[in-house]
Backbone as ProteinMPNN parsed JSONL, in Angstrom:
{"seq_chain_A": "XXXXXXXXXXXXXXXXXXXXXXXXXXXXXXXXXXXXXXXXXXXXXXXXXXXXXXXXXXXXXXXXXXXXXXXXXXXXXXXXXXXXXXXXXXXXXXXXXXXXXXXXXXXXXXXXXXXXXXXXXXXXXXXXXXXXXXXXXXXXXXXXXXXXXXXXXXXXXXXXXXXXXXXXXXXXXXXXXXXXXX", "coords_chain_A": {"N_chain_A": [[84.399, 39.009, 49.962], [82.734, 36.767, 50.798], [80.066, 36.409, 52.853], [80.476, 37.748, 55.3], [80.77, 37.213, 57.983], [82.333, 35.14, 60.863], [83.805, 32.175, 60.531], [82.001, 29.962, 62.322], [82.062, 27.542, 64.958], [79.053, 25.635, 66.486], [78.443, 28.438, 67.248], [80.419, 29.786, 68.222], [83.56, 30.939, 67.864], [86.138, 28.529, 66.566], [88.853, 28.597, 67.84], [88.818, 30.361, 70.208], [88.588, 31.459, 74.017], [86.625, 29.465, 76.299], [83.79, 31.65, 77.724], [83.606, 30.884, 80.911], [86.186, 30.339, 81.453], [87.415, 32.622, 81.036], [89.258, 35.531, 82.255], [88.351, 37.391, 85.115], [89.452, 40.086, 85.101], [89.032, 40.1, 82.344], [86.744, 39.33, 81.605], [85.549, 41.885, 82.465], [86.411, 43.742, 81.028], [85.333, 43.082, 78.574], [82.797, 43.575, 79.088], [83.356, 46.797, 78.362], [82.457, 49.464, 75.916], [83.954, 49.255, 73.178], [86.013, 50.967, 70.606], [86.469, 50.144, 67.184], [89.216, 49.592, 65.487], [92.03, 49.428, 63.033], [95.009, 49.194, 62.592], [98.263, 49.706, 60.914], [101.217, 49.024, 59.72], [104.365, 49.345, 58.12], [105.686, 48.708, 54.73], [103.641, 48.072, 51.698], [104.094, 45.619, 50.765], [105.344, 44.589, 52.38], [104.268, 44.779, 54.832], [101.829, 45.058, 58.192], [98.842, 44.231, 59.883], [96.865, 45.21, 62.534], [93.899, 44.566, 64.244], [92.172, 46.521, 66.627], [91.107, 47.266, 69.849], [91.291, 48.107, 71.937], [91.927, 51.318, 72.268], [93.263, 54.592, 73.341], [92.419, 58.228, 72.468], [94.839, 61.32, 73.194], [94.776, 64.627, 74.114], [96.32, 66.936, 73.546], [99.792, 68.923, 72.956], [102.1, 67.961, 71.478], [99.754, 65.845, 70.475], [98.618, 62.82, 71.305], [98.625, 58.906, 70.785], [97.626, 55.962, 71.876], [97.734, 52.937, 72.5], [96.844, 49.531, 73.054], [98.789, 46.746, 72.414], [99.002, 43.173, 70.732], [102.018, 41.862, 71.514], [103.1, 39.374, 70.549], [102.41, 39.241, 67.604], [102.29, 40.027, 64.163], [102.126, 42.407, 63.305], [103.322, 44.281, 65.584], [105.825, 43.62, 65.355], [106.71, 44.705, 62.628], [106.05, 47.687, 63.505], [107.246, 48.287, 65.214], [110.068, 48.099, 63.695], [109.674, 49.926, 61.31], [108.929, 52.561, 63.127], [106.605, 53.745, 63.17], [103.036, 54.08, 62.285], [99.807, 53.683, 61.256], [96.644, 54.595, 62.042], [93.14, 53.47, 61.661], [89.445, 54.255, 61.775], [86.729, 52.219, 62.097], [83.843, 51.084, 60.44], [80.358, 50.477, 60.319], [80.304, 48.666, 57.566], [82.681, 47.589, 58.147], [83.219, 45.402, 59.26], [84.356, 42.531, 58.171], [86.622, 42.997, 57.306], [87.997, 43.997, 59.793], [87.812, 41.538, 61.168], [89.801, 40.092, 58.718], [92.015, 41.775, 59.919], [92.166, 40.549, 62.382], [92.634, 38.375, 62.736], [91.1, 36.466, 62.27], [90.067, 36.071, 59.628], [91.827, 35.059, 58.267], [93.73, 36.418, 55.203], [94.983, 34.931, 52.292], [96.983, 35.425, 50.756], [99.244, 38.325, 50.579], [98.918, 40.504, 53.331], [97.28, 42.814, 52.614], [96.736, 41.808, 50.505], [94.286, 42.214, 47.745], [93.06, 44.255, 48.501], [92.303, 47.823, 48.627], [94.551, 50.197, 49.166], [97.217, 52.614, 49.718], [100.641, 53.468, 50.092], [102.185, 55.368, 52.727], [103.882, 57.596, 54.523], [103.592, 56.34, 57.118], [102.816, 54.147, 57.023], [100.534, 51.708, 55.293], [97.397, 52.481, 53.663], [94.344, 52.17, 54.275], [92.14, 52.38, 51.522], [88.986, 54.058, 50.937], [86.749, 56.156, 52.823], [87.436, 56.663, 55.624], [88.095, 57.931, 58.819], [91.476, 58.209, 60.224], [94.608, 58.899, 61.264], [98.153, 59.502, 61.011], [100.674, 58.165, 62.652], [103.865, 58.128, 65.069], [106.024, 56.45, 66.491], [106.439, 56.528, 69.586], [106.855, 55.487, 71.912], [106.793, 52.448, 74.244], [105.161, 50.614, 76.938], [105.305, 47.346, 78.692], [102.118, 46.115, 79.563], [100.84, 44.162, 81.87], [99.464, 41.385, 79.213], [100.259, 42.79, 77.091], [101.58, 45.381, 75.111], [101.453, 48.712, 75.839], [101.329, 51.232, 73.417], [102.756, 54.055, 72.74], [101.947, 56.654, 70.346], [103.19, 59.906, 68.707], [100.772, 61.964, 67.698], [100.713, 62.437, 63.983], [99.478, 62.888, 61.978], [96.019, 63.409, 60.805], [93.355, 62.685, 59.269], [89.927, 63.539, 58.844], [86.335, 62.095, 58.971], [83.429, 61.683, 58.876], [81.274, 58.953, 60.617], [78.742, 56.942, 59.794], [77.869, 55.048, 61.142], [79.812, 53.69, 63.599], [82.022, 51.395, 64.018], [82.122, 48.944, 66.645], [83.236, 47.206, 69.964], [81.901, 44.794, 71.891], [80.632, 42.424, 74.62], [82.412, 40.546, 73.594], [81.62, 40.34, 70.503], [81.432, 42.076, 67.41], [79.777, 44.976, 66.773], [77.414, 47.739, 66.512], [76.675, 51.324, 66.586], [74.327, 51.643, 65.864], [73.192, 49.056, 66.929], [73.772, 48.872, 69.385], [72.035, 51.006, 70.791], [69.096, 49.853, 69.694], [69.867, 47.556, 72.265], [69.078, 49.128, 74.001]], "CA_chain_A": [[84.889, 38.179, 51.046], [81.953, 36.169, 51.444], [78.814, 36.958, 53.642], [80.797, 38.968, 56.221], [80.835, 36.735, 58.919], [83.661, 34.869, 60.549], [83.557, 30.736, 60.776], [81.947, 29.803, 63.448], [81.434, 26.174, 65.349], [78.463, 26.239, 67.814], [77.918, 29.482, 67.573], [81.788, 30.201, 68.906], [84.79, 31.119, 67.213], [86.568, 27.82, 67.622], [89.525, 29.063, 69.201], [87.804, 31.154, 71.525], [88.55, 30.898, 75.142], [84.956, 29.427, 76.79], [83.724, 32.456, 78.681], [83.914, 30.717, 81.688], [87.376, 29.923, 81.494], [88.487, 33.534, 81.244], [89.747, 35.896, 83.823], [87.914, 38.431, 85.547], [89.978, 41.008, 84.021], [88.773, 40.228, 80.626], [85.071, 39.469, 81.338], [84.812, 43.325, 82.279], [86.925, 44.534, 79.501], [84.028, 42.318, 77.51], [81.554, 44.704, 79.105], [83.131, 47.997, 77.912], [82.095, 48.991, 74.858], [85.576, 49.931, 72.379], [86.047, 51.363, 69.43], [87.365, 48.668, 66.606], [90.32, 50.178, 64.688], [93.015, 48.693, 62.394], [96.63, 49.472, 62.84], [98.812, 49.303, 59.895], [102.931, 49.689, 59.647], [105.337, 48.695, 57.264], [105.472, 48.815, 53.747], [102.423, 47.527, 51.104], [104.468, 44.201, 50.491], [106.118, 43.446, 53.576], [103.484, 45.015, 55.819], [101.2, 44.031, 58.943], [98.013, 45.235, 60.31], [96.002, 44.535, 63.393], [92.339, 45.276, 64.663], [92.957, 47.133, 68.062], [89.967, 47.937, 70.214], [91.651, 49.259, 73.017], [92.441, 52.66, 71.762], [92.945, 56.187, 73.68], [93.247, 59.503, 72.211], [95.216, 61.841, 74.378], [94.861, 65.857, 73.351], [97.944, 67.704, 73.453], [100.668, 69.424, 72.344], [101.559, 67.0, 69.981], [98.141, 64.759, 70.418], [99.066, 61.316, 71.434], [97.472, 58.134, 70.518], [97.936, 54.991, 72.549], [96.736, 51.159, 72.456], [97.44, 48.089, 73.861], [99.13, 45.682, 71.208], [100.072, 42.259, 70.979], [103.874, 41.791, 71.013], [103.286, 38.325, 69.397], [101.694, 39.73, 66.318], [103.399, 40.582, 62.906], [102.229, 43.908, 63.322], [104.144, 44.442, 66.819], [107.203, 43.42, 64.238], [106.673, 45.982, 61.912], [105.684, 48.922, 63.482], [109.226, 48.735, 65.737], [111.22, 48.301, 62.5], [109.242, 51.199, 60.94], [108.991, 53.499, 63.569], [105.727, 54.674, 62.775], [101.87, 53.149, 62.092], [98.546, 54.482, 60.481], [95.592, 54.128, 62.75], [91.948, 53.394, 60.864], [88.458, 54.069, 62.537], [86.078, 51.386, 61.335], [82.614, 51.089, 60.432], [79.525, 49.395, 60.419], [80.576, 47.672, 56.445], [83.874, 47.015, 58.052], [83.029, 43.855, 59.968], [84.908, 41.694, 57.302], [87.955, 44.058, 57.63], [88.256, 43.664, 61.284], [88.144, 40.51, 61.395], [90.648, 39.589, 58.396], [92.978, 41.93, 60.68], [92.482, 40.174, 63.512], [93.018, 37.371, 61.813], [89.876, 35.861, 62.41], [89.216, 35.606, 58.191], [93.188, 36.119, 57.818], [94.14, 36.333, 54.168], [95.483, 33.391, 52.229], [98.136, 35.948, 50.184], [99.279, 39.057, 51.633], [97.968, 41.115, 54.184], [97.042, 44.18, 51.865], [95.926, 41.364, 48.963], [93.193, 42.487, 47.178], [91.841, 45.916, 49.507], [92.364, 49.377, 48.128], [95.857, 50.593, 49.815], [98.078, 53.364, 49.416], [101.605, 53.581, 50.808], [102.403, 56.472, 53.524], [105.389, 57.797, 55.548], [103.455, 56.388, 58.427], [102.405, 52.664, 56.397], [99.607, 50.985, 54.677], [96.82, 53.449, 54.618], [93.343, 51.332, 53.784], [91.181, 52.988, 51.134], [87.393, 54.21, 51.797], [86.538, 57.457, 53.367], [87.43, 56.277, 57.501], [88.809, 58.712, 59.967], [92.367, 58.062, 60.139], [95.783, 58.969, 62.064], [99.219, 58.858, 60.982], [101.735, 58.405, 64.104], [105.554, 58.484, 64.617], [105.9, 55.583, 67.531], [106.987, 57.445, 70.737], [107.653, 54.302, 73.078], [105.616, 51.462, 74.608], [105.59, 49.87, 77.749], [104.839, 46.482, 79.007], [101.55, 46.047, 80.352], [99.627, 42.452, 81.584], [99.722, 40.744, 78.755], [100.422, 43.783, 75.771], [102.13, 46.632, 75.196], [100.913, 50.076, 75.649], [102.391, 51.584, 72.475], [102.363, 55.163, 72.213], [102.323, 57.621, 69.376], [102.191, 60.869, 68.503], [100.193, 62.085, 66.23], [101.729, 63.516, 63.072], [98.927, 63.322, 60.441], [95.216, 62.944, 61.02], [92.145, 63.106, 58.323], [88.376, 63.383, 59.993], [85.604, 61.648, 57.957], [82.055, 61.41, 59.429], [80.761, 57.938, 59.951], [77.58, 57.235, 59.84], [77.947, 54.0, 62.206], [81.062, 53.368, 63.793], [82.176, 49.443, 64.756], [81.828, 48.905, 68.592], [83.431, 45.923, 70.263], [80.791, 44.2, 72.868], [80.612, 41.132, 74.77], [83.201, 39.044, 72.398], [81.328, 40.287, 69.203], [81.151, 43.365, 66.667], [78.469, 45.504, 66.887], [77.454, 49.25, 65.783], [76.16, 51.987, 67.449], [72.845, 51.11, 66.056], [72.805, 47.816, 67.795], [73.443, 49.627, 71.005], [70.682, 51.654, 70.564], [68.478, 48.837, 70.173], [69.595, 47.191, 73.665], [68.018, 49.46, 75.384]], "C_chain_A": [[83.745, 37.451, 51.74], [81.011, 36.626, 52.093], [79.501, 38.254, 55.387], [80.857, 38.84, 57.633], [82.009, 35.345, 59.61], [83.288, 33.015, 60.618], [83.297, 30.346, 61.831], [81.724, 28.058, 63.594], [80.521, 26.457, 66.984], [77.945, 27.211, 67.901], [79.039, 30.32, 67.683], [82.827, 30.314, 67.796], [85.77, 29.741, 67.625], [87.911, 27.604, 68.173], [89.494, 30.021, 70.492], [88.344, 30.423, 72.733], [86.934, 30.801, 75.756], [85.286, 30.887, 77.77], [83.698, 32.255, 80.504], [85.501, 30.269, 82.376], [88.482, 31.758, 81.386], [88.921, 34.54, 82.396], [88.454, 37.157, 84.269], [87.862, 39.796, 84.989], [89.008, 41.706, 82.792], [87.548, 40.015, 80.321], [84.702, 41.158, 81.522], [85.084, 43.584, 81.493], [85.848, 44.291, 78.745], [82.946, 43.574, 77.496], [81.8, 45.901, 79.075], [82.707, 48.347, 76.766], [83.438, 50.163, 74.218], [85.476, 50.017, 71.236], [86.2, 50.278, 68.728], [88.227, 49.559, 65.588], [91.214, 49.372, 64.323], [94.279, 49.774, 62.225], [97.384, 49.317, 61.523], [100.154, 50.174, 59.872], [103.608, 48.693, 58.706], [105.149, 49.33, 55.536], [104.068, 47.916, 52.854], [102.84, 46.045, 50.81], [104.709, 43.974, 51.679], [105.384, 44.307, 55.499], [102.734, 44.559, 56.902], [99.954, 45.076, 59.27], [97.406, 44.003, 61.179], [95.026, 44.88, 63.965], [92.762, 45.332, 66.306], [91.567, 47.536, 68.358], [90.292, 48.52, 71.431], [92.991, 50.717, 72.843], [92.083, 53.765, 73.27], [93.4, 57.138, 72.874], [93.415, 60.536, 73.284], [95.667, 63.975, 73.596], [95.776, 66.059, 73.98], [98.709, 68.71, 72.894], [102.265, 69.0, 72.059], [100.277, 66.368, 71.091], [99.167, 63.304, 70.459], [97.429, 60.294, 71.305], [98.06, 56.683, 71.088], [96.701, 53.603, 72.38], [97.193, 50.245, 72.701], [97.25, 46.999, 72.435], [99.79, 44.024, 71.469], [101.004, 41.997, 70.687], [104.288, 40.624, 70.26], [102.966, 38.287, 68.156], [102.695, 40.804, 65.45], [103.582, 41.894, 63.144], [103.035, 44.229, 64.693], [105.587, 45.127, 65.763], [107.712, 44.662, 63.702], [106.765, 47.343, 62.191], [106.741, 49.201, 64.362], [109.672, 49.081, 64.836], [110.54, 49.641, 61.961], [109.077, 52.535, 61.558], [107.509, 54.446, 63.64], [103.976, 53.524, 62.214], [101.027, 54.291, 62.224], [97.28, 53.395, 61.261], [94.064, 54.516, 61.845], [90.534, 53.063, 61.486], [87.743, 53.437, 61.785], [84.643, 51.561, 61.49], [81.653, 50.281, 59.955], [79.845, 48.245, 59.149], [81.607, 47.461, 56.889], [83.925, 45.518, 58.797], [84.125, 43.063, 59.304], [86.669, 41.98, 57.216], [88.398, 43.835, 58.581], [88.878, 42.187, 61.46], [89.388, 39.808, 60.294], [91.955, 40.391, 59.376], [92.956, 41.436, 62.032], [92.66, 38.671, 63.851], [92.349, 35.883, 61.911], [89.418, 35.387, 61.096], [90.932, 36.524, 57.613], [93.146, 35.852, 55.721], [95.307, 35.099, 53.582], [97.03, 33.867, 51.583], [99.125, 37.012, 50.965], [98.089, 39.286, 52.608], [97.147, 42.014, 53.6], [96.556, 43.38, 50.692], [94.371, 41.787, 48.467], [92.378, 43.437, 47.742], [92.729, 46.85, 48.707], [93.349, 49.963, 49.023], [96.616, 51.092, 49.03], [99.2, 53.668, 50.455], [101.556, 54.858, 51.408], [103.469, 56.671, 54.046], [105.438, 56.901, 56.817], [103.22, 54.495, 58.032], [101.479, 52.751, 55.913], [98.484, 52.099, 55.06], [95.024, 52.481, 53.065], [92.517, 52.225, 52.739], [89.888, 53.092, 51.889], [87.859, 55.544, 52.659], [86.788, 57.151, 55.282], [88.337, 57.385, 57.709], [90.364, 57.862, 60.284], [93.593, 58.996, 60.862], [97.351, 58.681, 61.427], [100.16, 58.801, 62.038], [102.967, 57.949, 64.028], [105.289, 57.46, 66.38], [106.932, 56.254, 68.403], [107.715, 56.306, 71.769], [106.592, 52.994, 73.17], [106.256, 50.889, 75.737], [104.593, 48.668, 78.089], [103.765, 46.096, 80.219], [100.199, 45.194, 80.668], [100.682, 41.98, 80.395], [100.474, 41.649, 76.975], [101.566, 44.751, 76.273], [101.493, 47.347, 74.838], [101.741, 51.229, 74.636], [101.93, 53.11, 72.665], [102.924, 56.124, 71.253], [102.237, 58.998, 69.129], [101.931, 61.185, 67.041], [100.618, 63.109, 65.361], [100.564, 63.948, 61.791], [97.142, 63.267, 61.22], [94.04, 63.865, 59.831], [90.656, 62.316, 58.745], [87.592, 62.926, 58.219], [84.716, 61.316, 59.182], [81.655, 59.791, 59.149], [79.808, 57.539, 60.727], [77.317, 56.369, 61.501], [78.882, 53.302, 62.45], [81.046, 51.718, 64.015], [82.452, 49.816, 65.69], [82.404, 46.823, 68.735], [82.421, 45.866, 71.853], [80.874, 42.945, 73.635], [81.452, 40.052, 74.016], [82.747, 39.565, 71.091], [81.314, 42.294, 68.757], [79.829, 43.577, 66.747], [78.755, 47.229, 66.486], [76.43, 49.776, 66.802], [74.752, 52.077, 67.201], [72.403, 50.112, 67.0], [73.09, 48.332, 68.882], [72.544, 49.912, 71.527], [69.672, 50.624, 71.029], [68.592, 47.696, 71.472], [69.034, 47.663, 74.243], [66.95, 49.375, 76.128]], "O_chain_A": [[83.657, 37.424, 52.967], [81.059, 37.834, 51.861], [78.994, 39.124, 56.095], [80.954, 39.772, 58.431], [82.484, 34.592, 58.76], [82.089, 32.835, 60.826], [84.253, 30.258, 62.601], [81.332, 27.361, 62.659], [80.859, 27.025, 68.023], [76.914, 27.245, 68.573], [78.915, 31.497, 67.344], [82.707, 29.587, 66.81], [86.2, 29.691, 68.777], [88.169, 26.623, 68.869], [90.21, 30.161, 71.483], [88.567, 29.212, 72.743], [86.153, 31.752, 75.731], [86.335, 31.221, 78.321], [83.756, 33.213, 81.275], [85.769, 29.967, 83.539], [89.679, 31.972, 81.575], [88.849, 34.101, 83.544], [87.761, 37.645, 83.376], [86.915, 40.469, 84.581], [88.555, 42.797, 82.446], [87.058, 40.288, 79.225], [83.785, 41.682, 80.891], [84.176, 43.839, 80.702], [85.327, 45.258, 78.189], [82.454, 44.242, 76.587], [80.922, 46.608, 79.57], [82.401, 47.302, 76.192], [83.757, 51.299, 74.569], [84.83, 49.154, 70.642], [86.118, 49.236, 69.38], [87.558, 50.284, 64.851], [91.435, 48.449, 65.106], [94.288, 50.923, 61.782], [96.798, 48.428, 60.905], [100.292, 51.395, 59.952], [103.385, 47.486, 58.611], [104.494, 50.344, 55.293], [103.512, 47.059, 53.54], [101.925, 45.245, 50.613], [104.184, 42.954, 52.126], [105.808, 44.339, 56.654], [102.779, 43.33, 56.856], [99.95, 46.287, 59.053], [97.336, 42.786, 61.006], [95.294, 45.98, 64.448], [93.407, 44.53, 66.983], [90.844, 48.04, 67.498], [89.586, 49.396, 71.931], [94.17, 50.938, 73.121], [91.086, 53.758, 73.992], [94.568, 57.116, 72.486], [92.552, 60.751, 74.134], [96.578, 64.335, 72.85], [96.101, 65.408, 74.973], [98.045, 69.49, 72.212], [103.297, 69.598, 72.365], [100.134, 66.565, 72.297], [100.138, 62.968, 69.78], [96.223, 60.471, 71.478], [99.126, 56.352, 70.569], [95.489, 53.451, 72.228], [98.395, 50.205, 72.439], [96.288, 46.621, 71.767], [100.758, 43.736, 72.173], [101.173, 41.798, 69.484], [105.294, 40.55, 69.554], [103.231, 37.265, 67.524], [103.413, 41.763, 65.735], [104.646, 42.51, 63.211], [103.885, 44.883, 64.09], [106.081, 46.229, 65.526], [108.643, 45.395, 64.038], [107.35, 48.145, 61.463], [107.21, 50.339, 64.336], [109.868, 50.291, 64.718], [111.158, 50.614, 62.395], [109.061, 53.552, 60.865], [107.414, 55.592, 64.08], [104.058, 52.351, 61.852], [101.168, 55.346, 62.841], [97.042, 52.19, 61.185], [93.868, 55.655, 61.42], [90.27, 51.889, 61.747], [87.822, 53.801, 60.612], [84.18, 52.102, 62.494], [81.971, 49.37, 59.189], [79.724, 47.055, 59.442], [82.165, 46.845, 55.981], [84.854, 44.72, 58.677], [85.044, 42.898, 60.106], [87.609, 41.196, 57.089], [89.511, 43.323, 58.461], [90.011, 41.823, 61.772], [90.054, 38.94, 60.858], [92.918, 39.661, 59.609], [93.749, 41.922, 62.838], [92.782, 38.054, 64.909], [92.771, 34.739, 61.739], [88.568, 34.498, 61.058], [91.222, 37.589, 57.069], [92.405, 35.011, 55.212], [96.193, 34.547, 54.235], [98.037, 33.17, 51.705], [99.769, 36.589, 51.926], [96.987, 38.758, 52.758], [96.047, 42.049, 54.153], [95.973, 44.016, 49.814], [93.403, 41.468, 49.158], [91.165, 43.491, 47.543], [93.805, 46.503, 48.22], [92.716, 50.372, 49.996], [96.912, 50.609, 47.937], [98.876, 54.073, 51.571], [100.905, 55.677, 50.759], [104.203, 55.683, 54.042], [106.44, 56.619, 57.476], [103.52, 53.679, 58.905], [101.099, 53.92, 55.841], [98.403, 52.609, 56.178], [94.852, 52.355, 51.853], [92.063, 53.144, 53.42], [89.601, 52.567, 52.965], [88.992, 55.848, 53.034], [85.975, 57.686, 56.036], [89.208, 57.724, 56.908], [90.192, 56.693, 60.629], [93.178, 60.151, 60.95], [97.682, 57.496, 61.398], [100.451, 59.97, 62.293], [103.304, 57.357, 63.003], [104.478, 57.824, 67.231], [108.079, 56.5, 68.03], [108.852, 56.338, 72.242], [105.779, 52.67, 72.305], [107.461, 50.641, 75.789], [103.381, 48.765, 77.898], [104.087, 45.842, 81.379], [99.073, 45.283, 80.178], [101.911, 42.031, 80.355], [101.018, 41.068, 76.036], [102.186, 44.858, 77.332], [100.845, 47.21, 73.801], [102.631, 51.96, 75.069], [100.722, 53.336, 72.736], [104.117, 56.427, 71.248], [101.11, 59.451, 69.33], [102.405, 60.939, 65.932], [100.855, 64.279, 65.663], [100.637, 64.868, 60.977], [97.204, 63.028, 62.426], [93.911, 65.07, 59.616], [90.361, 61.131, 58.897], [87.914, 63.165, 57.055], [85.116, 60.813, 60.232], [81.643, 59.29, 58.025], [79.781, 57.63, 61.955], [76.832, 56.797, 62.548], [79.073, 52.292, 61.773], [80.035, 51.029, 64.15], [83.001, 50.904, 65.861], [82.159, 45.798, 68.099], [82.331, 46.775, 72.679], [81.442, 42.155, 72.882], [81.125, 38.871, 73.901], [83.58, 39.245, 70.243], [81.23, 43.302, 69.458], [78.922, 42.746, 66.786], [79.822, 47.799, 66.256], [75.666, 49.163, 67.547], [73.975, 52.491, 68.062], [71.435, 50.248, 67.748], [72.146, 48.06, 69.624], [72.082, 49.386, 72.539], [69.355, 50.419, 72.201], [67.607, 47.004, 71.731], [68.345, 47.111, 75.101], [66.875, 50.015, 77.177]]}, "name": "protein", "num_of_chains": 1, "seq": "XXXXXXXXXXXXXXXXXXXXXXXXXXXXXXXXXXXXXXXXXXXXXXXXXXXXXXXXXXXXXXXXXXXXXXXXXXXXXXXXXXXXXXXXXXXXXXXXXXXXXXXXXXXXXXXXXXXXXXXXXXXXXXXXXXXXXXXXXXXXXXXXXXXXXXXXXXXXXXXXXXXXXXXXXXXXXXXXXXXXXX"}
């Protein structure tokens, strides 16, 4: 998929909102630093997936897993009708990943064209060794501009990674490049 970077003009993504044009809100959100995870519900043909960086996990009895989704996005679609969605922790080679789910370097065929995917109870479950979640969609409520979906968790398989993806300022980054801000 090319060098691994998304099309830029300027420097900018060019639908990007200018950073001075956005809200308050969303310049701090900018300055937390969030996981980057991909969502995936439906079936391997008629599936959706979306890069989610505002994740919580919530320990329990069941374990819940919650994230703020957009309701205009396929995946929204899907993961109602299905009932259920497979959450995927990403890492530093996933850059390219992220961004075709966020549809920043969307795909010209399917969504699932040409990546390593195996069907689940829960949906689309990405090949590669990532830390992973399957969840049974509990509810969601409307909040700002998303919905706060929540799941609980029915499946989950741990995998060590070496250097997770980090969302930053508008861009991907890894917990190396953290490091090095300091």
């Amino acid at each position: 998929m090319g060098d691994g970077y998304a099309i830029r003009v300027g420097g900018q993504h060019p639908f990007a909102t200018p950073p001075e044009r956005r809200g308050l809100a969303r310049r701090l959100r900018g300055r937390l630093v969030a996981p980057v995870t991909v969502w995936t519900a439906g079936s391997l043909r008629e599936g959706a997936g979306l890069t989610v960086s505002s994740v919580l996990v919530a320990d329990g009895e069941p374990a819940r897993l919650l994230g703020l989704i957009d309701p205009a996005s396929a995946f929204w679609e899907a993961m109602r009708q299905a009932g259920a969605f497979v959450v995927h922790v990403l890492a530093e080679g996933d850059r390219s990943l992220a961004e075709r789910f966020a549809e920043v370097r969307p795909p010209i065929r399917g969504m699932f064209d040409g990546l390593e995917v195996a069907a689940s109870r829960w949906g689309p479950v990405l090949g590669g060794t990532r830390p992973r979640a399957g969840c049974r969609l509990s509810g969601s409520t409307t909040v700002g501009y998303s919905e706060l979906v929540q799941g609980v968790v029915e499946e989950v398989e741990l995998h060590d990674l070496d250097d997770p993806l980090a969302w930053l300022h508008g861009e991907y980054r890894t917990v190396r490049d953290l490091d090095d801000l300091g």
